[in-house]
TILUM-916182 format. One line per 5 residues: number of its first residue (from 1); their letters; for each residue x, y, z of N, C-alpha, C. Coordinates in pm, 1 decimal. Atoms other than C-alpha are relative to their C-alpha. Example, Ala and Ser with C-alpha at 12.3 -4.5 7.8 and 13.67 -1.06 7.14 Angstrom:
! TILUM-916182
1) AS) 89.0/-119.0/0.0/1230.0/-450.0/780.0/90.0/120.0/0.0 ~ -82.0/-119.0/-6.0/1367.0/-106.0/714.0/-77.0/109.0/73.0
This chain:
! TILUM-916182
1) XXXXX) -73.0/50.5/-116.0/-2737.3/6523.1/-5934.4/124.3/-76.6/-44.7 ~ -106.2/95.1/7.5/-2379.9/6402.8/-5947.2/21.8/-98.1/117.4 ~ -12.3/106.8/-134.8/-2295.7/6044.9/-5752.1/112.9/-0.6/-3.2 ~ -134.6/31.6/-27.9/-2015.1/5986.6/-5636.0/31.7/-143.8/39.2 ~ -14.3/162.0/-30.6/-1946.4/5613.2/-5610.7/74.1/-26.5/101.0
6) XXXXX) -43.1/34.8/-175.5/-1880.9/5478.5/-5243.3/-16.6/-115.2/-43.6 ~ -44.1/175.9/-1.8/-1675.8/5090.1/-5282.8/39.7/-9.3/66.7 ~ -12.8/23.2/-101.8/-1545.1/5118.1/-4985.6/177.2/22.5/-22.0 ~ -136.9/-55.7/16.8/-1169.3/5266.9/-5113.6/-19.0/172.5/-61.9 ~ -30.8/-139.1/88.4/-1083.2/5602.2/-5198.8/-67.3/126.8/101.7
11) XXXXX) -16.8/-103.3/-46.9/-1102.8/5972.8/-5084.9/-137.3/93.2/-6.6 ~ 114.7/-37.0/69.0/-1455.3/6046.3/-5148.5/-24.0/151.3/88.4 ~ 57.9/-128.9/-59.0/-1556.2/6362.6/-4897.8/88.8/80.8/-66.5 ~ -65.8/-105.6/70.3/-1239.8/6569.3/-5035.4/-85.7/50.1/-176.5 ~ 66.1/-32.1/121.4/-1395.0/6517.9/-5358.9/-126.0/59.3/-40.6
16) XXXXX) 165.1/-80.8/-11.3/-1793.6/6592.9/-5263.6/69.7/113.7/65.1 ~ 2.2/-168.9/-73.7/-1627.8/6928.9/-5079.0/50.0/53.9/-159.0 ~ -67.8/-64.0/155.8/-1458.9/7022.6/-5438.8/-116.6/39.4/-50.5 ~ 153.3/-36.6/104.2/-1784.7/6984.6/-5645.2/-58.2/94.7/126.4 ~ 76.3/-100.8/-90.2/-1988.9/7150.9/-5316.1/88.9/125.0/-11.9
21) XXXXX) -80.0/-94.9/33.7/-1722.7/7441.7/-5361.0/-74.2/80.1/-127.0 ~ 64.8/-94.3/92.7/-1839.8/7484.1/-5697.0/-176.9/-1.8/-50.2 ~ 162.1/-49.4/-8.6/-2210.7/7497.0/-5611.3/-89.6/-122.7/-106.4 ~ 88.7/128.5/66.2/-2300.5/7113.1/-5776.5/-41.4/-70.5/79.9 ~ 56.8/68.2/-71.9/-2541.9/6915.0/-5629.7/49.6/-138.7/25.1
26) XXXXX) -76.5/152.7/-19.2/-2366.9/6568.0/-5494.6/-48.5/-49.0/58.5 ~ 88.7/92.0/-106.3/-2455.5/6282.0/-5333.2/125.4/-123.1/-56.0 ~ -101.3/91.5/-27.3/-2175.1/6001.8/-5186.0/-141.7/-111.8/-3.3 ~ 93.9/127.0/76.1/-2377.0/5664.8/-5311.3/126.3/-140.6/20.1 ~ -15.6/127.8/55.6/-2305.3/5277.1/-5287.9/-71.1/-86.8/-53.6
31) XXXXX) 98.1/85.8/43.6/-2595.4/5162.4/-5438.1/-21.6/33.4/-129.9 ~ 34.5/-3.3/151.4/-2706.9/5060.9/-5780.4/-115.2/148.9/-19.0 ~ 122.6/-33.9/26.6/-3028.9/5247.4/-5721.1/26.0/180.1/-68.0 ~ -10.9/-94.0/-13.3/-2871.0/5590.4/-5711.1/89.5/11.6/-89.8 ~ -41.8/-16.5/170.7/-2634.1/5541.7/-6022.6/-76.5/-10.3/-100.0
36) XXXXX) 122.1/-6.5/133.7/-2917.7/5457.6/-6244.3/-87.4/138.3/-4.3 ~ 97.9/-80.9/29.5/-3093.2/5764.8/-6119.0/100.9/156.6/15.2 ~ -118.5/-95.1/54.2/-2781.2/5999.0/-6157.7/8.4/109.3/-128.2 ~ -14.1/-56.9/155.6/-2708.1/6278.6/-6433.0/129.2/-29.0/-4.7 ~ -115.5/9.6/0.1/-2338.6/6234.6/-6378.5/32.9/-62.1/132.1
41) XXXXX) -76.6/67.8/-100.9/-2109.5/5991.5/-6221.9/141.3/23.5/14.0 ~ -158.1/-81.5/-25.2/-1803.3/6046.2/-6075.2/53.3/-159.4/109.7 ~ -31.0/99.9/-98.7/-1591.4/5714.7/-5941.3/155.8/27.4/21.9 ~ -148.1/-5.6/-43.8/-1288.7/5786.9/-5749.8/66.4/-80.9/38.6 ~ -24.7/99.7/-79.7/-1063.3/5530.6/-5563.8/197.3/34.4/50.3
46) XXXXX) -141.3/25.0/-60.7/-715.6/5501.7/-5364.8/-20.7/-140.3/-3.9 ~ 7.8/147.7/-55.2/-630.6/5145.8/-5313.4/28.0/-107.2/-96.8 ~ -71.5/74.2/79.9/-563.2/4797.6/-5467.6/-102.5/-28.6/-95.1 ~ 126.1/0.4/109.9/-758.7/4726.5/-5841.1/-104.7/-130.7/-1.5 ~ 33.4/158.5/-48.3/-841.1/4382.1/-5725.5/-125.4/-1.5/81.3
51) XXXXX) 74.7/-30.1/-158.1/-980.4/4466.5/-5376.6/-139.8/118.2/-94.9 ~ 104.1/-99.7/83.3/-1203.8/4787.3/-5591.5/-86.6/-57.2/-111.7 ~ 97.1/36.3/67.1/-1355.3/4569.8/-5834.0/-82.0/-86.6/26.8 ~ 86.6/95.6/-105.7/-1431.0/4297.6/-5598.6/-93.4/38.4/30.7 ~ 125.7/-53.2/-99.2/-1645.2/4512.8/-5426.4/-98.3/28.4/-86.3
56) XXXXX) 151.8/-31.3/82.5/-1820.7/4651.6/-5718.4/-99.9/-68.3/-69.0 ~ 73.9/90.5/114.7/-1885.3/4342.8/-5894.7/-118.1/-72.2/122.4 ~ 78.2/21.0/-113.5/-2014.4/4197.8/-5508.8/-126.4/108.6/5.5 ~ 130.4/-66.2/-31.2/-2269.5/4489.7/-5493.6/-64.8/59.3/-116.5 ~ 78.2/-21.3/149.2/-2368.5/4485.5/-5889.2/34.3/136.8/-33.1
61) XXXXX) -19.6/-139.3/54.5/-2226.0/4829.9/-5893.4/61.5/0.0/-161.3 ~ -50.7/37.9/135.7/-2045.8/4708.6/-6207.2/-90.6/6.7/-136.6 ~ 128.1/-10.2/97.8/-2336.4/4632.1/-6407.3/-74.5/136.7/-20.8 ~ 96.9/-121.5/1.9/-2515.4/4963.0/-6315.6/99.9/59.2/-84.1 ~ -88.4/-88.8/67.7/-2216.9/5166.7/-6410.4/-9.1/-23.5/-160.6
66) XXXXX) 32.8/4.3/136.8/-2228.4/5007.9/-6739.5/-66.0/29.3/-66.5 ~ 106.0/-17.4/68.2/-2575.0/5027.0/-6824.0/-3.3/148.3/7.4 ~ -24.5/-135.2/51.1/-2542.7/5393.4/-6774.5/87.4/80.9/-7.1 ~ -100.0/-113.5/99.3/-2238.0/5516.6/-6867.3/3.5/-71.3/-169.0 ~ 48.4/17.8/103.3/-2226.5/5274.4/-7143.5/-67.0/-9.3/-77.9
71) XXXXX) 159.4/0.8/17.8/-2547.2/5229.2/-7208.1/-96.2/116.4/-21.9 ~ 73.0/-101.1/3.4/-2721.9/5565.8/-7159.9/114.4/178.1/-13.1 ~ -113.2/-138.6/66.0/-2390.7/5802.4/-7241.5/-51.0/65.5/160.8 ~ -21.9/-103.1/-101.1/-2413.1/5940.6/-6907.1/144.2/109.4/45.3 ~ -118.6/-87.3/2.9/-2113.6/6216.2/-6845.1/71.2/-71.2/137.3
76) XXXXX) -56.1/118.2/-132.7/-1863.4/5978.5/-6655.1/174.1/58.7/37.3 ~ -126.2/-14.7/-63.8/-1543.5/6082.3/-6453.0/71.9/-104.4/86.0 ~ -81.8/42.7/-67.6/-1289.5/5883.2/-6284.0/119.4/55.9/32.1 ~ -124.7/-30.8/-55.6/-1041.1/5950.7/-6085.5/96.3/-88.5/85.6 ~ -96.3/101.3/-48.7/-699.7/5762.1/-5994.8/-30.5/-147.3/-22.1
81) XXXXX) 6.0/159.6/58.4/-803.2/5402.1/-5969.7/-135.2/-1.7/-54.3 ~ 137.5/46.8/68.4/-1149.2/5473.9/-6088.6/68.7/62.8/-146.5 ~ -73.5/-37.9/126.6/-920.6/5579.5/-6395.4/51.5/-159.3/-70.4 ~ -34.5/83.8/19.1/-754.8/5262.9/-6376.1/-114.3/-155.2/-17.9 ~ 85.6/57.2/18.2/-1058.6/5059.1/-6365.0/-69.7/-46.8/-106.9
86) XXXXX) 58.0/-73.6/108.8/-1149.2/5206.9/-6702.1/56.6/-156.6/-93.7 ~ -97.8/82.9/96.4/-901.9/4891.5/-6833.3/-47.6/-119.9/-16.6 ~ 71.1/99.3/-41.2/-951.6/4571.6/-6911.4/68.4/-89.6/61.6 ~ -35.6/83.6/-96.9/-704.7/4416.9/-6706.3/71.4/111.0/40.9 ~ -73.7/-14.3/-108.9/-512.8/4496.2/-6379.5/84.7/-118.6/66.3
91) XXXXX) -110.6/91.2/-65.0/-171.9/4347.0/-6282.4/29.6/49.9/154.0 ~ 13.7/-61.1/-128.0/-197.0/4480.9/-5933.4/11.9/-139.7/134.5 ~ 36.4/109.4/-120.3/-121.0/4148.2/-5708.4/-130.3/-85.7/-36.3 ~ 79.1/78.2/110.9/-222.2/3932.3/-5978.1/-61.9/55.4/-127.0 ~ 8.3/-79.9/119.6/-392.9/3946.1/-6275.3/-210.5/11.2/9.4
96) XXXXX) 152.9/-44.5/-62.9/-791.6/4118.0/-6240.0/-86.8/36.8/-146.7 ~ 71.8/-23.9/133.8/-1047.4/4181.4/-6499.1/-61.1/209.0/51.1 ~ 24.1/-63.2/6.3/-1132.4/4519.6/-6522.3/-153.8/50.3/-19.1 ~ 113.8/-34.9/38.5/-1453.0/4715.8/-6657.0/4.1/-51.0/-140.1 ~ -46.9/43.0/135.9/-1289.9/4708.8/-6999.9/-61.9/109.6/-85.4
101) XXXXX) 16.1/-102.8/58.6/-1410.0/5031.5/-7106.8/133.0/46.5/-98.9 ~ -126.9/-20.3/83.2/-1082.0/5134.8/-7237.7/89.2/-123.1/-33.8 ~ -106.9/117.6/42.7/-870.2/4868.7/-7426.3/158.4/103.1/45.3 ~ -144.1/-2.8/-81.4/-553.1/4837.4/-7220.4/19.3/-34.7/150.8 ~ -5.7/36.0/-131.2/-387.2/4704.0/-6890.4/85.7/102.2/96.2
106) XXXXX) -69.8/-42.9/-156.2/-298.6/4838.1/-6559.7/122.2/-23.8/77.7 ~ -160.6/12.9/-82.3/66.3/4792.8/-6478.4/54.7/67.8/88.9 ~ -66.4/-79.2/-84.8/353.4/4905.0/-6250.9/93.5/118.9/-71.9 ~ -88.7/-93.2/82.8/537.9/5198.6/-6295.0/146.0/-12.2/-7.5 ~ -131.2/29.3/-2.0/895.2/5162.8/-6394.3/85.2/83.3/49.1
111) XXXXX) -93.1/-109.0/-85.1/1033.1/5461.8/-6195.7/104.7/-59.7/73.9 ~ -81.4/100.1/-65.8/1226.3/5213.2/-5966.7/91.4/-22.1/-71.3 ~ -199.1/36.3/65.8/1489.4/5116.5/-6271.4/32.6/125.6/-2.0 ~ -63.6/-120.7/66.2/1525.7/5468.8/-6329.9/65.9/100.6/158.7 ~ -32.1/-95.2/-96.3/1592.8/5555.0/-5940.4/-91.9/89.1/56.8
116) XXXXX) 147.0/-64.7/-75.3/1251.4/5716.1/-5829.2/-64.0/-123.4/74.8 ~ 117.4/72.7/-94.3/1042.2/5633.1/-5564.0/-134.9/-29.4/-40.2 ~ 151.1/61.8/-29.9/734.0/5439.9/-5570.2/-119.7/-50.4/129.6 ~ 83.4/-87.2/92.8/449.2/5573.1/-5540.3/29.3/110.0/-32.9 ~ -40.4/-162.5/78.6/486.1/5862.0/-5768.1/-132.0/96.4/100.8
121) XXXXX) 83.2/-87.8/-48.1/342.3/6143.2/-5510.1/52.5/150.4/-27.1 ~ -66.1/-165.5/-33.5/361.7/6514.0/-5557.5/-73.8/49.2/-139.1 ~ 88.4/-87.3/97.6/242.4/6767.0/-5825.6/104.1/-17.6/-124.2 ~ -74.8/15.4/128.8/375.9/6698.4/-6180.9/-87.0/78.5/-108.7 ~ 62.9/-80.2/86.2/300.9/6905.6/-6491.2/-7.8/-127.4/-131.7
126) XXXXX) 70.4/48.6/116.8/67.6/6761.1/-6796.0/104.9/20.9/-97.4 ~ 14.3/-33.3/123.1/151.5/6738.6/-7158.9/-105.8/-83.8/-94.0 ~ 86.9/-14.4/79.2/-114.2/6763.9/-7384.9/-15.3/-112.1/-80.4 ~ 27.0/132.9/97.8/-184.8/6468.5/-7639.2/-91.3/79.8/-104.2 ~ 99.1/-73.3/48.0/-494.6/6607.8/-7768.8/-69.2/115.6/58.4
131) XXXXX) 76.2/-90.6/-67.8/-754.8/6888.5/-7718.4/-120.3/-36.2/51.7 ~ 152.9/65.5/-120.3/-1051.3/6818.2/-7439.6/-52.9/94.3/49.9 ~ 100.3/-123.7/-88.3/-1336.2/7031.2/-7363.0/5.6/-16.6/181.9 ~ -36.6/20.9/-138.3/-1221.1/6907.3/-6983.9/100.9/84.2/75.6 ~ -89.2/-111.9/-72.9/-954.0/7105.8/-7006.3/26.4/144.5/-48.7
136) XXXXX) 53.3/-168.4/64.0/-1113.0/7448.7/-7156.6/54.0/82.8/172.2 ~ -15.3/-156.7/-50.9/-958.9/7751.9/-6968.1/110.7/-9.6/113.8 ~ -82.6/-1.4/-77.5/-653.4/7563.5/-6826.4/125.5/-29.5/-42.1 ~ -69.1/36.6/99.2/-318.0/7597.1/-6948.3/68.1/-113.0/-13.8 ~ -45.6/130.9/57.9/-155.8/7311.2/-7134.2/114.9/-51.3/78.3
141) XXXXX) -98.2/116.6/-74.6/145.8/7245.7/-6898.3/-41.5/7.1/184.2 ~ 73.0/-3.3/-115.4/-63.2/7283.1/-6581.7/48.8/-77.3/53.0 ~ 4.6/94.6/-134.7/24.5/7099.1/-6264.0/-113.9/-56.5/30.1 ~ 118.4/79.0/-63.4/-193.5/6838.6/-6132.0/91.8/-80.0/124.7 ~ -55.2/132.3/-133.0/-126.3/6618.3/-5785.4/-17.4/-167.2/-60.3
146) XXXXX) -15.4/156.7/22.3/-54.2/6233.6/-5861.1/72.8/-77.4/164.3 ~ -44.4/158.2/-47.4/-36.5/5942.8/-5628.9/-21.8/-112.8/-11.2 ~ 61.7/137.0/13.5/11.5/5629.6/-5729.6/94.2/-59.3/-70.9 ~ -91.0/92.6/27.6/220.8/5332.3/-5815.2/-33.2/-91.8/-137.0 ~ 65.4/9.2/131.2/16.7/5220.4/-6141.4/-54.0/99.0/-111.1
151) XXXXX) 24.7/-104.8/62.5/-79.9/5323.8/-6452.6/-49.4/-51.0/-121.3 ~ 106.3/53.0/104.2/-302.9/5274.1/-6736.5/75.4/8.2/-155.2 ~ -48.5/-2.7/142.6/-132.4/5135.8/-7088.4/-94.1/-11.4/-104.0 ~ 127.0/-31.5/101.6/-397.4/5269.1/-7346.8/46.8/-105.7/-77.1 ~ -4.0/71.6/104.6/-427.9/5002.6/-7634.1/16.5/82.5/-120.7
156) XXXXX) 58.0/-77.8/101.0/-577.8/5262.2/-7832.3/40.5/123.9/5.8 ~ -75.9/-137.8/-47.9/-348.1/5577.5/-7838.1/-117.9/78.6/-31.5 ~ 121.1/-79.7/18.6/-688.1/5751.4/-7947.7/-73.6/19.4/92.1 ~ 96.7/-32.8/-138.1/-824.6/5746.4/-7606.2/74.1/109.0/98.8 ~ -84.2/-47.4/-97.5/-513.2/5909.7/-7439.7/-29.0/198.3/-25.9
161) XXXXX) 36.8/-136.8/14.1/-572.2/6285.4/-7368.3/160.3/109.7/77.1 ~ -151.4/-77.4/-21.8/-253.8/6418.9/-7159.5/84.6/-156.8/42.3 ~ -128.0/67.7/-85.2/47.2/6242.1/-6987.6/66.7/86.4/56.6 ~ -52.1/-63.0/-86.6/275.1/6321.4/-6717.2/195.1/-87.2/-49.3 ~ -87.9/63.2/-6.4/645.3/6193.8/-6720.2/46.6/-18.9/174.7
166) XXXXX) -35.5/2.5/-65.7/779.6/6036.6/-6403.9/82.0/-157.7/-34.8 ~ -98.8/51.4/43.8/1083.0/5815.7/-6508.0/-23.3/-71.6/-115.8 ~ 58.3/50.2/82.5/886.1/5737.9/-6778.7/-131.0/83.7/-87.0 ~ 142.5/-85.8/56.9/581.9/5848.5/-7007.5/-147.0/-39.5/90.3 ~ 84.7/51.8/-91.8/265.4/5815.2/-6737.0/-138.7/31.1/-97.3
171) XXXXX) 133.3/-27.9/65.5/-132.4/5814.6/-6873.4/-23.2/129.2/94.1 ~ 103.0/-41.9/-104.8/-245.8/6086.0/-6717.6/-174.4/68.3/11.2 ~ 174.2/-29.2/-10.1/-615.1/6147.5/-6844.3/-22.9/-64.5/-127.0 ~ 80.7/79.7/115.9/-848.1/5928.0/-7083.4/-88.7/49.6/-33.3 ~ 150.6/-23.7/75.8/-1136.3/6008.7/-7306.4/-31.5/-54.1/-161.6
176) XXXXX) 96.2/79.3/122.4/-1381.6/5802.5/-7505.5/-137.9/12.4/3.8 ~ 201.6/-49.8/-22.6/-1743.8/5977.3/-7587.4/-1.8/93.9/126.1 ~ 30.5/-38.4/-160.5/-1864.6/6034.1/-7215.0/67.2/-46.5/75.9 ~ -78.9/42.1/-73.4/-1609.0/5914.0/-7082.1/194.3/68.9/38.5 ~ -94.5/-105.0/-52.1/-1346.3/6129.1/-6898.5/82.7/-69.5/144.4
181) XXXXX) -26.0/37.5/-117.5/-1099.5/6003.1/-6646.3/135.1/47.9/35.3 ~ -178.2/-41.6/2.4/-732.6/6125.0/-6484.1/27.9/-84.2/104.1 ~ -94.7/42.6/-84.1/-455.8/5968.3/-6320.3/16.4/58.2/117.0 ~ -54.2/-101.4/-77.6/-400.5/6257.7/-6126.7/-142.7/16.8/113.6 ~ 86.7/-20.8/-38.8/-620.9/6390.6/-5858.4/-87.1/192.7/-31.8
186) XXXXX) 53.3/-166.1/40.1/-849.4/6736.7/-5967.1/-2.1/54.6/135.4 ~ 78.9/-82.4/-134.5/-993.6/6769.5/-5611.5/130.3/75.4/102.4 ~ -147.9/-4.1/-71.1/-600.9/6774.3/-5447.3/63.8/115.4/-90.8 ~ -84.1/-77.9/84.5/-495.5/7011.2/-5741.7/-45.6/143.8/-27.2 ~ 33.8/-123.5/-11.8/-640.1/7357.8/-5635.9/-59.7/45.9/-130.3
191) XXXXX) 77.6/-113.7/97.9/-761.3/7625.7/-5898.6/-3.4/-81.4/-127.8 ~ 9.5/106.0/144.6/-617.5/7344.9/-6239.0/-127.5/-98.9/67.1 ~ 103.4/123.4/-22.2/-832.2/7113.3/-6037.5/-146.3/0.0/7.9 ~ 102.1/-70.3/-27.7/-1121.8/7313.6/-5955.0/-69.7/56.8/-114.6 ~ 82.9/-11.9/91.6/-1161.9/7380.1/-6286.3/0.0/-77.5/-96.5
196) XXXXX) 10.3/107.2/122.9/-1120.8/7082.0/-6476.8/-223.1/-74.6/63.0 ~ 147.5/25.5/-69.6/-1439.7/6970.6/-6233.2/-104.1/102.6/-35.5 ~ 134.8/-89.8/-17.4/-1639.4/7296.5/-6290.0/-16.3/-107.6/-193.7 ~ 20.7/45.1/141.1/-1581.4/7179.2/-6695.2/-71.0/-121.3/-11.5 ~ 53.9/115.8/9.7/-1677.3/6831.7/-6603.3/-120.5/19.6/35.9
201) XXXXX) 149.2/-41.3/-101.0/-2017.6/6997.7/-6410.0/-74.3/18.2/-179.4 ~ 59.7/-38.6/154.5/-2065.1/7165.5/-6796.3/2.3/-109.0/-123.3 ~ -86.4/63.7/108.2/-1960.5/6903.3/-7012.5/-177.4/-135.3/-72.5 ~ 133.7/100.0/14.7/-2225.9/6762.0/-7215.4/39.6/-54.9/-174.7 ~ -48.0/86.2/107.5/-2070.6/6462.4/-7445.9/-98.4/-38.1/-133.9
């Protein structure tokens, strides 16, 4: 069973119709009880990083997540701010503590000096960093959909898996172990998206 983590931000049914598309069993969840008893988690989010961790740390979702993604290597996805979450701080209207899974903070994007609008919305094409069984059987300058006005500054360039450019160099997907997350959205990004998710259905870290 994949969960899908319900904090009370983010786009969650688009995302359970994606996986239901490709014939994986889901289940939309806000409770600890149902991440601990998970094979794969999946935390998505729209919204501010502040307001999203508030909530999780208020309903111990925080702790669970840990104990089994960190804790029990469970096969873990994020998407957008559950990407950004991954950090250990967020400058988002102040300064926020993160999960801290990935060393690095959550800033703004500098598109604005360069004359772009903020939030960066629309379909932008990847480049590659490294190679990721996430993204077996899709090619390397693939389009993905992005929205969003933040963006995750890896500490550890060893975690970074692609980037996007939008007036600048953007994160756009992380991986450490079992741990898999993009900037971008898969579920919004048709057939590249549809199959970075079937890979994440297979993907056994």
């Amino acid at each position: 069973m994949i969960v899908i983590v319900d904090y009370g931000l983010g786009n969650l049914f688009s995302v359970q119709k994606a996986f239901e598309i490709l014939g994986a069993p889901v289940k939309i969840s806000g409770t600890a009880e149902d991440i601990h008893t998970a094979e794969r988690i999946v935390l998505p989010g729209v919204g501010a990083f502040g307001d999203g961790m508030e909530f999780l740390r208020t309903k111990g979702l925080d702790r669970a997540l840990t104990e089994e993604v960190i804790g029990k290597k469970k096969p873990f996805l994020g998407i957008c701010l559950g990407l950004q979450f991954l950090a250990e701080t967020g400058e988002e209207h102040g300064e926020h503590r993160g999960l801290g899974w990935i060393k690095g903070r959550v800033r703004k994007l500098a598109a604005e000096k360069q004359g772009l609008k903020i939030p960066h919305i629309g379909w932008n094409e990847l480049t590659m960093v490294r190679a990721s069984p996430m993204f077996t059987g899709i090619n390397p300058d693939a389009d993905f959909y992005f929205v969003h006005s933040f963006q995750l500054q890896c500490a550890d360039p060893t975690d970074l898996v692609a980037t996007a450019t939008y007036g600048e160099k953007i994160t756009a997907a992380v991986e450490r172990g079992n741990i898999f997350a993009t900037q971008f959205h898969p579920e919004k990004s048709q057939d590249n998206g549809l199959k970075l998710l079937e890979n994440f259905i297979q993907w056994n870290p």
